[in-house]
MARVO-332581 format. One record per residue (C-alpha): x, y, z; residue number from 1. Coordinates in steps of 0.05 Angstrom, whole numbers. Layout:
<site c1="X" c2="Y" c3="Z" num="NUM"/>
...
// end
This chain:
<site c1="-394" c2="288" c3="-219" num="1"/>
<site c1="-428" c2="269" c3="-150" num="2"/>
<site c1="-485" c2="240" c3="-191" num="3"/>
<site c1="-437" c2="193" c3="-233" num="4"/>
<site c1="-412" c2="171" c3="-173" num="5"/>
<site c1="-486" c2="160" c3="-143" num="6"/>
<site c1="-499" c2="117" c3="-207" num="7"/>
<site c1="-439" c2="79" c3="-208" num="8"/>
<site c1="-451" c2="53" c3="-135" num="9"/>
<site c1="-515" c2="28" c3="-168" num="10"/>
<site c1="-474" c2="-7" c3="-221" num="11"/>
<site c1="-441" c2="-74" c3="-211" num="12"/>
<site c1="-373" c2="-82" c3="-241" num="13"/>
<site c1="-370" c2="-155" c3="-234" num="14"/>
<site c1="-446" c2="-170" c3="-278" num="15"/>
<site c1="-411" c2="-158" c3="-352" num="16"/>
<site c1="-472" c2="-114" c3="-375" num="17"/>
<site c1="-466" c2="-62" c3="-329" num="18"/>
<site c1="-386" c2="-71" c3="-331" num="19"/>
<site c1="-402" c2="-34" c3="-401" num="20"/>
<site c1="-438" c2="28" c3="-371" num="21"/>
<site c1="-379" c2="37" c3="-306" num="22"/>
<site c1="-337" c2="37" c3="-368" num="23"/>
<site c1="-374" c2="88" c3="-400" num="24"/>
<site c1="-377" c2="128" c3="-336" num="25"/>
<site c1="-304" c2="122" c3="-314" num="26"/>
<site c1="-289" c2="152" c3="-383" num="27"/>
<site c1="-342" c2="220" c3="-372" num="28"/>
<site c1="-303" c2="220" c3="-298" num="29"/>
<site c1="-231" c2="219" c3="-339" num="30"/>
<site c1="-255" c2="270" c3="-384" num="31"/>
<site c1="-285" c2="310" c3="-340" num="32"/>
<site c1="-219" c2="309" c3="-290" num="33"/>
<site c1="-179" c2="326" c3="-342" num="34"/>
<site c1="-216" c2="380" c3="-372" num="35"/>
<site c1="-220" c2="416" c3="-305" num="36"/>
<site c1="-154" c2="445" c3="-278" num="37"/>
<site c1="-169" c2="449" c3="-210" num="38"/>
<site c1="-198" c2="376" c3="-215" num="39"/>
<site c1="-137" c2="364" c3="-253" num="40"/>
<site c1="-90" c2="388" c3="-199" num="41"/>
<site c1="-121" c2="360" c3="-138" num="42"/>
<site c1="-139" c2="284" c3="-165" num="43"/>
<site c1="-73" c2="257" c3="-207" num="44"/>
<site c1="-71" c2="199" c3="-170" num="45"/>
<site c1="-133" c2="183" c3="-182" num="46"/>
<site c1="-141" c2="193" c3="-250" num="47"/>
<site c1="-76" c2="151" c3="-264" num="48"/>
<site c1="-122" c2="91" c3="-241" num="49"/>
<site c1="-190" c2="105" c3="-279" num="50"/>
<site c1="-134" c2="121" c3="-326" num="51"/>
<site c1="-106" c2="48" c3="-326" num="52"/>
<site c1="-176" c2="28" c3="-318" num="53"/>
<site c1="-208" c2="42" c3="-383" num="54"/>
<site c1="-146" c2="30" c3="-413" num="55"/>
<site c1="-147" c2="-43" c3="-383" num="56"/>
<site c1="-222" c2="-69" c3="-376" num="57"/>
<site c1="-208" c2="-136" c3="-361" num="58"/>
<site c1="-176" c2="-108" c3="-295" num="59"/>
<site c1="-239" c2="-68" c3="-274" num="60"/>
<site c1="-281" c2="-108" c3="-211" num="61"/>
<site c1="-317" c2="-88" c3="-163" num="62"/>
<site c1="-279" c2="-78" c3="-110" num="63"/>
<site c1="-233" c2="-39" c3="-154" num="64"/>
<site c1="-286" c2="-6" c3="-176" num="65"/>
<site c1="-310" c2="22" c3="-104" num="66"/>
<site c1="-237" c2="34" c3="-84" num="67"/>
<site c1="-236" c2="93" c3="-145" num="68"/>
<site c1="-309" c2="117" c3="-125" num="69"/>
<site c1="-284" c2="126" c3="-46" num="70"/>
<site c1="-223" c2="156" c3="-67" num="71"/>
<site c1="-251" c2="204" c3="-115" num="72"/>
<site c1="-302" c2="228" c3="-70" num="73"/>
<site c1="-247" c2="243" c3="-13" num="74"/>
<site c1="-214" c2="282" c3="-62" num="75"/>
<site c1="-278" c2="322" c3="-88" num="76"/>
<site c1="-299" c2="330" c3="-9" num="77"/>
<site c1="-232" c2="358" c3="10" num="78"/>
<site c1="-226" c2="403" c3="-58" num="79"/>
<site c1="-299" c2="428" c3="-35" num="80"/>
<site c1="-267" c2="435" c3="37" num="81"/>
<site c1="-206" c2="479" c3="9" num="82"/>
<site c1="-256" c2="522" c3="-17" num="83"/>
<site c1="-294" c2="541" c3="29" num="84"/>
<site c1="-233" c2="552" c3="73" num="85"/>
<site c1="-208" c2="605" c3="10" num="86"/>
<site c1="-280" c2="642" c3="23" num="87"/>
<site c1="-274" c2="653" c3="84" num="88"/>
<site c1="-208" c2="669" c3="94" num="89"/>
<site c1="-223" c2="731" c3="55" num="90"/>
// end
């Protein structure tokens, strides 16, 4: 996940040929949210917007674009914060 996020900080959202491969990207990051349940659990909000995203290109920019990635990786730092927390507390 990290590394989708790495490349789609490379990507410009606004330049229509790499608007095609964020696309493709948001949609791994959607299936890959929903086909984790503690991913699942933790990032609903998020997913409602890559959600609405993919399901509405002509919305996707790229400052839309870098709101999701910042807000994604908050939640995936604090899930990874959470869990360490759990070890320990053991």
């Amino acid at each position: 996940m990290k590394d989708k996020l790495e490349l789609l900080n490379d990507l410009n959202a606004n330049d229509e040929e790499q608007k095609k491969e964020v696309i493709n990207i948001f949609n791994d990051v959607e299936g890959q949210l929903r086909g984790n349940g503690i991913l699942l659990q933790n990032c609903k909000e998020i997913l409602k917007k890559i959600t609405r995203l993919n399901n509405n290109t002509d919305e996707l920019n790229e400052p839309k674009k870098r709101s999701v990635i910042s807000e994604l990786r908050e939640n995936l730092r604090n899930i990874e914060i959470k869990s360490f927390e759990e070890i320990y507390k053991r």
